[in-house]
C-alpha positions in Angstrom: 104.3 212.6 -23.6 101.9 215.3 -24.3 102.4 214.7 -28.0 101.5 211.3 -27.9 98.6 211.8 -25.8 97.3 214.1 -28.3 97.0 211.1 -30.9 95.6 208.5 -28.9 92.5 211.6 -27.9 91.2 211.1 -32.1 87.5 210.0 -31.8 87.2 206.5 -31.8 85.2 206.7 -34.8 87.5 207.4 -37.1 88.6 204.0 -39.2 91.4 205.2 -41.5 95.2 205.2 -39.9 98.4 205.2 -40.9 101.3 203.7 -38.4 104.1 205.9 -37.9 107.6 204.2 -36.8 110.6 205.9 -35.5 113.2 204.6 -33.3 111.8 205.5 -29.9 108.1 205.0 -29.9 105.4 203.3 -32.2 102.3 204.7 -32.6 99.1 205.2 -34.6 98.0 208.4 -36.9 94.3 208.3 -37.3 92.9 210.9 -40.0 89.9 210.7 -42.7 90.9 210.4 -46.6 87.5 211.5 -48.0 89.1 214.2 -49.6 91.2 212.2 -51.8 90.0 211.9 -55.5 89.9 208.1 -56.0 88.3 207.7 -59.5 89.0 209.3 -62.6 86.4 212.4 -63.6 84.3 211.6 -66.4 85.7 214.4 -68.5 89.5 213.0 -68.3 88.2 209.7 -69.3 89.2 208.5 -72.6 86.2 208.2 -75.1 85.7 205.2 -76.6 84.6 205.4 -80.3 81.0 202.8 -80.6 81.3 199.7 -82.1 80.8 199.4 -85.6 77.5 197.5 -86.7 75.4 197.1 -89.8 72.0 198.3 -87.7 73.7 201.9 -87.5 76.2 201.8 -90.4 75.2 204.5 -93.2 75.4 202.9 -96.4 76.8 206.0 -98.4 79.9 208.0 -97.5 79.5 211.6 -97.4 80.0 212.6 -100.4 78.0 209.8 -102.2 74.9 211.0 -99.7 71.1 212.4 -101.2 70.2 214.4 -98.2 66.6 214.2 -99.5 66.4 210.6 -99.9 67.8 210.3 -96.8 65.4 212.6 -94.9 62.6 210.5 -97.0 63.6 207.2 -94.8 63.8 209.7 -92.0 60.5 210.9 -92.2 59.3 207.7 -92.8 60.4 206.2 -89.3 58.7 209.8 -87.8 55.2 208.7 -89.8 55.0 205.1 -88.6 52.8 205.8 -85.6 50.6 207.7 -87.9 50.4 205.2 -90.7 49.9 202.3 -88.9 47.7 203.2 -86.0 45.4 204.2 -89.1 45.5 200.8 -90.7 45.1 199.0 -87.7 42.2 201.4 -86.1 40.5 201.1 -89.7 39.5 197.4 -88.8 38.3 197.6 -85.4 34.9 198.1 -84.6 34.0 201.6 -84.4 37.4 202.5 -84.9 38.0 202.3 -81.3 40.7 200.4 -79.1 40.9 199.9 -75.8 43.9 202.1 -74.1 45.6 199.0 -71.9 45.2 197.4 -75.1 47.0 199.5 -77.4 49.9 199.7 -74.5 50.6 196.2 -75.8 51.1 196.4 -79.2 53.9 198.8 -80.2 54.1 196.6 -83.3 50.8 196.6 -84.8 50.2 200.8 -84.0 54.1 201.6 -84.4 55.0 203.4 -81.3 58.7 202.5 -80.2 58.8 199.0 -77.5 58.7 200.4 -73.7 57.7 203.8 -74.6 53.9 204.7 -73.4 51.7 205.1 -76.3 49.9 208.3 -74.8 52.9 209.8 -75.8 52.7 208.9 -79.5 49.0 210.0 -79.4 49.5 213.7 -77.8 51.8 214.2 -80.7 48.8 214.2 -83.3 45.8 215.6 -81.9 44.1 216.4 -85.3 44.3 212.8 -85.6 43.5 210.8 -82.5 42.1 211.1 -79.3 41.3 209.4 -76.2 38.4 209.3 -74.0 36.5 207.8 -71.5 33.7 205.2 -71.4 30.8 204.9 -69.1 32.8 201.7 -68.0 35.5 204.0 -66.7 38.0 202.4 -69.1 40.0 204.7 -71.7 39.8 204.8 -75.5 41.8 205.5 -78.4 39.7 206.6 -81.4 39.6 208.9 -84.6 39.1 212.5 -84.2 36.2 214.0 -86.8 38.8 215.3 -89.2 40.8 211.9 -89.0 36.9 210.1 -90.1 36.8 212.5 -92.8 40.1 211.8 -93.9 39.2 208.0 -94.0 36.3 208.6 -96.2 38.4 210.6 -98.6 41.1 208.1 -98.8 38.3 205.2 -99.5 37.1 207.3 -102.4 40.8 207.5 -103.5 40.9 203.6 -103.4 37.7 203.7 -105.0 38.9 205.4 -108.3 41.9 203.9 -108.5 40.8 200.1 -108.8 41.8 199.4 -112.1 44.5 200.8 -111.9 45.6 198.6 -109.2 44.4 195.6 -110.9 46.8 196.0 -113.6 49.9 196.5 -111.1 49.0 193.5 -109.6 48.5 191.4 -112.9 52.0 192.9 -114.0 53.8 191.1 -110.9 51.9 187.8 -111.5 53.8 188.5 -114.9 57.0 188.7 -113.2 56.7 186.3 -111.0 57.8 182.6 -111.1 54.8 180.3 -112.6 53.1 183.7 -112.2 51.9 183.0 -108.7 52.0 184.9 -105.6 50.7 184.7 -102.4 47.8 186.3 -101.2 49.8 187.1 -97.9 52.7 188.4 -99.4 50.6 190.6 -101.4 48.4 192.1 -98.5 51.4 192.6 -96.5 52.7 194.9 -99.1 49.5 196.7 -100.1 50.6 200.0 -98.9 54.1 200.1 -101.3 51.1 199.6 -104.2 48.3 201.4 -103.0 45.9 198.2 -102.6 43.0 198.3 -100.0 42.7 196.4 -97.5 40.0 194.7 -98.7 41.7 193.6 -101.7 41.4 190.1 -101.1 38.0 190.6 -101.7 38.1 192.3 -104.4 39.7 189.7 -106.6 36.5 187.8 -107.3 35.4 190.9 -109.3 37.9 190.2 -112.0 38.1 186.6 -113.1 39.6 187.4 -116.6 42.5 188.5 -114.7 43.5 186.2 -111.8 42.0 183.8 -109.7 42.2 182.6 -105.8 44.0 179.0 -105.5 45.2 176.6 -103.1 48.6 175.9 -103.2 49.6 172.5 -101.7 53.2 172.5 -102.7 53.4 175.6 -100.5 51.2 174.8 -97.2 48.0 174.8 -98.8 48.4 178.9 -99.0 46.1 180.8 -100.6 47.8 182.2 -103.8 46.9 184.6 -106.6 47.2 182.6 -109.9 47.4 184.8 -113.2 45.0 183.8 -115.5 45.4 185.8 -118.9 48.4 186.7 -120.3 48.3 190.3 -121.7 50.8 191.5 -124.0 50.4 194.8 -123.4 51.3 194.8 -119.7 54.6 193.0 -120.4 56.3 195.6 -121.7 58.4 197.2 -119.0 59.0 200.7 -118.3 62.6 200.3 -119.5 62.3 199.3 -123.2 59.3 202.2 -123.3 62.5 204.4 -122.8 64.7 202.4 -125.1 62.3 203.1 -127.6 62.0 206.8 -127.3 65.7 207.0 -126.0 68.3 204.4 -126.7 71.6 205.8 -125.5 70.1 207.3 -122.4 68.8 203.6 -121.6 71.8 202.0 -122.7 73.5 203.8 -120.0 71.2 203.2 -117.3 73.1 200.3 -116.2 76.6 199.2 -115.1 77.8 196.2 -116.6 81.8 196.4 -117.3 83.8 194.2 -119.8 86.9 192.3 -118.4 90.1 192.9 -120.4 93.5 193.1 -119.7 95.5 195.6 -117.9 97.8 195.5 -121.3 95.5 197.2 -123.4 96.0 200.2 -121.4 92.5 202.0 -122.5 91.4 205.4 -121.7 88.5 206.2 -119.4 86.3 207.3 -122.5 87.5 203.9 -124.1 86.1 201.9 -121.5 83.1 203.3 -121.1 82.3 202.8 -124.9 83.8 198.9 -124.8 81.5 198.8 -121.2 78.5 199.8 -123.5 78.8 196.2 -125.3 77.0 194.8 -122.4 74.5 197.1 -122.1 72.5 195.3 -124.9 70.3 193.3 -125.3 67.8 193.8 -122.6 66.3 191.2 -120.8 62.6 191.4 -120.1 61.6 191.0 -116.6 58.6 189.6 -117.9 60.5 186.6 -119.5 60.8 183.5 -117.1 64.1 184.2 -114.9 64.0 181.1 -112.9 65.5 179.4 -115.9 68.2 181.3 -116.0 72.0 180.7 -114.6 72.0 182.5 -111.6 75.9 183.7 -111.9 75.4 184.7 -115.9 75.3 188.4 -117.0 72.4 187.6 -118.4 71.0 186.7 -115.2 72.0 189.6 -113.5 70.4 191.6 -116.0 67.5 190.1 -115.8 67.2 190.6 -111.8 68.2 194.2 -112.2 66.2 194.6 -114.5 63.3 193.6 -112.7 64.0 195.5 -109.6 64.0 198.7 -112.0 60.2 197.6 -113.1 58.9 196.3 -109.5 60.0 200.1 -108.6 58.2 201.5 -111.3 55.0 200.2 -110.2 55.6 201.2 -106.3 53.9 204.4 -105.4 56.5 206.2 -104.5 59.0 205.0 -106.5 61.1 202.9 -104.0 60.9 199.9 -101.7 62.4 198.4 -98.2 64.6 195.8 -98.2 62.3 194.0 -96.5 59.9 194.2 -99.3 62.7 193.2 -102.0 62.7 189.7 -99.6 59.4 189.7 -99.8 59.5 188.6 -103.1 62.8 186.7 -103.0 60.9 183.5 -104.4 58.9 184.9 -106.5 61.8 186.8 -108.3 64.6 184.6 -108.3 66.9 187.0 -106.1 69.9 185.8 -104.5 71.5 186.9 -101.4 73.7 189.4 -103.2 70.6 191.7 -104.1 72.0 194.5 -101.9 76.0 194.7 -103.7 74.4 194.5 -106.7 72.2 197.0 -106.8 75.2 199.2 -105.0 76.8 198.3 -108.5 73.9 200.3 -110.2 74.4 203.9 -108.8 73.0 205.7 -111.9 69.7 204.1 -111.4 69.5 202.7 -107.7 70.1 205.3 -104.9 70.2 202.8 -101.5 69.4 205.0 -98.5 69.3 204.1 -94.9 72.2 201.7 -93.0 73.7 198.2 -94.2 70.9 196.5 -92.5 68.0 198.6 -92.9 67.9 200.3 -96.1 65.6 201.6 -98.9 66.4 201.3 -102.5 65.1 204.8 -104.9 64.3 204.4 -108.7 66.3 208.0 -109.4 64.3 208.1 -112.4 60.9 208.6 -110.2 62.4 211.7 -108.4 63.8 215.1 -109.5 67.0 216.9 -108.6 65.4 217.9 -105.5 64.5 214.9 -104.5 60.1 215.4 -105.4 58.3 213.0 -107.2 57.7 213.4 -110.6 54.6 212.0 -110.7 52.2 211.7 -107.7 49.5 209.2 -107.6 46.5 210.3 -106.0 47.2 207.9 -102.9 50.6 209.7 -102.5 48.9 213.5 -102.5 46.4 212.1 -99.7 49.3 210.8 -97.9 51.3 214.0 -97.7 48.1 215.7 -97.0 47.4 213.4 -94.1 51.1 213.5 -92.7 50.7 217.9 -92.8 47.5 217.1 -90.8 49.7 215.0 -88.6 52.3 218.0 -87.5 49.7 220.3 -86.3 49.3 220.8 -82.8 45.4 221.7 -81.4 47.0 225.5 -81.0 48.1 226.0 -84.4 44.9 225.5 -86.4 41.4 225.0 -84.8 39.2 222.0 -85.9 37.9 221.8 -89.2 39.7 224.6 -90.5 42.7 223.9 -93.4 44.1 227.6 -93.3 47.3 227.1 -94.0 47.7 223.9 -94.5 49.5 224.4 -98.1 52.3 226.1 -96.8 52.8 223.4 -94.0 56.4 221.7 -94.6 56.4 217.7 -94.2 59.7 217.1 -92.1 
């Protein structure tokens, strides 16, 4: 009796029981099961692997990898803030923006979406700053050293004008009925070191091109080529096939289909592969004409990828600048395999989705331009500029700036 009374004396408040039955008496066990472990610890869980997608897919294997081209896209996507919160600044008035403003447009200054863009600011204070107006509100500005830098890169522009002008007239050369937007064009200015203000500039050289309306197309505005020069439409290609035919033979991959009969040898295949090689087709000739799944064709579109390169900067392009152009060029959707076909003189960086195409020609073994334009040795003068913090160099001062790595 005294047994059972001790049961029925558990707090009230107790929920969890248990009914114990035996032959004589049944009766109640009250007692708390917090201790029990009820889920499974996170480290006993089984990881599962993520999900394979093209938007985080590395296009080449390990083996097949350029570390440097690959820290090139890298340091690309670390340089965006800094590249275009300098083209967007540039044309506002006074170079000033509104703070809540620039909150609001991740896009247009290329901080990431739902991040603050204080942030992104703090990380370049040789570069920007913020402050505040009489009207209480803050500002995003230039620093002093980031207005000289402007002036510097306008002189740059400055010099280079002609240059520019004959890049330009070499893709209305390229392109179908040697027309391309004026859009298209200004939205890849950077890739070809145009100003901003190109558009305006084009009035200054009517023997070149001229500004038209396009009806078939809108009523765009498009650049219209207005003289043909002979001596832009030679491509960088047969300059090398003239100075060095068996190293431009081999530039490309193009392999003869035969039989599994003749049982060749690996050196045999290579020379029968070489029949294809020649001729070259001229991306200056008219490609729209061509059949799009000929050899011909196909050497005429890699072909032209290898010159648009050339006359990039830096040597390489986006695939969203290659799509840019898709009209213009006559590409096809299988651009990206076939210029994976071409690993002697395409190196494509980045993942399936996002990736960058390299002209290997343009680079050394380890991975530096062979030749810098001017805008290029501003640029990697203004992204040093952009890694030093307020305590590592004082304002004004460029001690050290040489020997200051671009990651």
């Amino acid at each position: 009796m005294a047994f059972r009374s001790f049961f029925l004396s558990f707090p009230s408040k107790i929920t969890n029981s248990k009914t114990l039955i035996n032959p004589n008496h049944t009766f109640t066990l009250q007692f708390s099961t917090s201790f029990l472990v009820t889920k499974t610890p996170k480290k006993l869980k089984k990881k599962h692997k993520p999900k394979s997608s093209p938007r985080t897919n590395p296009i080449q294997t390990q083996p097949n990898r350029i570390t440097q081209f690959e820290r090139i896209v890298q340091r690309d996507a670390l340089t965006k803030f800094v590249t275009k919160s300098k083209q967007y600044l540039s044309n506002q008035p006074e170079h000033v923006l509104q703070l809540d403003d620039a909150g609001k447009l991740h896009r247009e200054l290329g901080f990431p979406r739902g991040r603050k863009v204080s942030r992104s600011i703090q990380q370049h204070p040789q570069l920007f700053q913020t402050y505040r107006h009489t009207n209480g509100k803050m500002w995003l500005g230039f620093t002093d050293l980031m207005e000289e830098l402007l002036a510097e890169e306008q002189s740059v522009m400055e010099s280079m004008e002609l240059d520019r002008v004959d890049k330009v007239g070499k893709l209305l050369m390229m392109s179908a009925n040697h027309r391309i937007p004026l859009s298209k064009l200004h939205h890849c200015r950077i890739l070809f070191g145009l100003p901003d203000d190109f558009r305006d500039r084009v009035v200054k050289y009517p023997n070149y091109f001229r500004v038209v309306v396009d009806d078939n197309n809108d009523g765009k505005h498009v650049l219209e080529l207005v003289n043909w020069d002979p001596l832009l439409a030679v491509s960088a290609l047969e300059r090398e096939f003239v100075v060095n035919e068996e190293g431009a033979k081999r530039k490309f991959h193009f392999p003869v289909k035969h039989g599994k009969d003749l049982d060749l040898e690996l050196d045999d295949k290579r020379k029968l592969n070489l029949l294809n090689a020649l001729p070259l087709v001229s991306p200056y000739s008219d490609g729209s004409k061509l059949d799009v799944w000929t050899l011909e064709a196909e050497k005429y579109r890699v072909g032209l990828i290898h010159e648009f390169l050339n006359l990039t900067l830096e040597k390489r392009a986006s695939i969203h600048h290659l799509v840019e152009f898709k009209e213009e060029f006559s590409l096809t959707k299988h651009t990206y395999h076939m210029l994976l076909k071409q690993p002697r003189a395409f190196y494509l960086a980045g993942t399936e989705m996002n990736w960058v195409v390299f002209l290997k020609d343009g680079y050394d073994r380890n991975g530096v331009l062979i030749h810098k334009d001017p805008q290029v040795v501003f640029n990697e003068k203004l992204y040093k500029y952009a890694q030093i913090q307020d305590e590592e160099m004082e304002p004004g001062s460029d001690v050290g700036l040489e020997n200051q790595p671009i990651t």
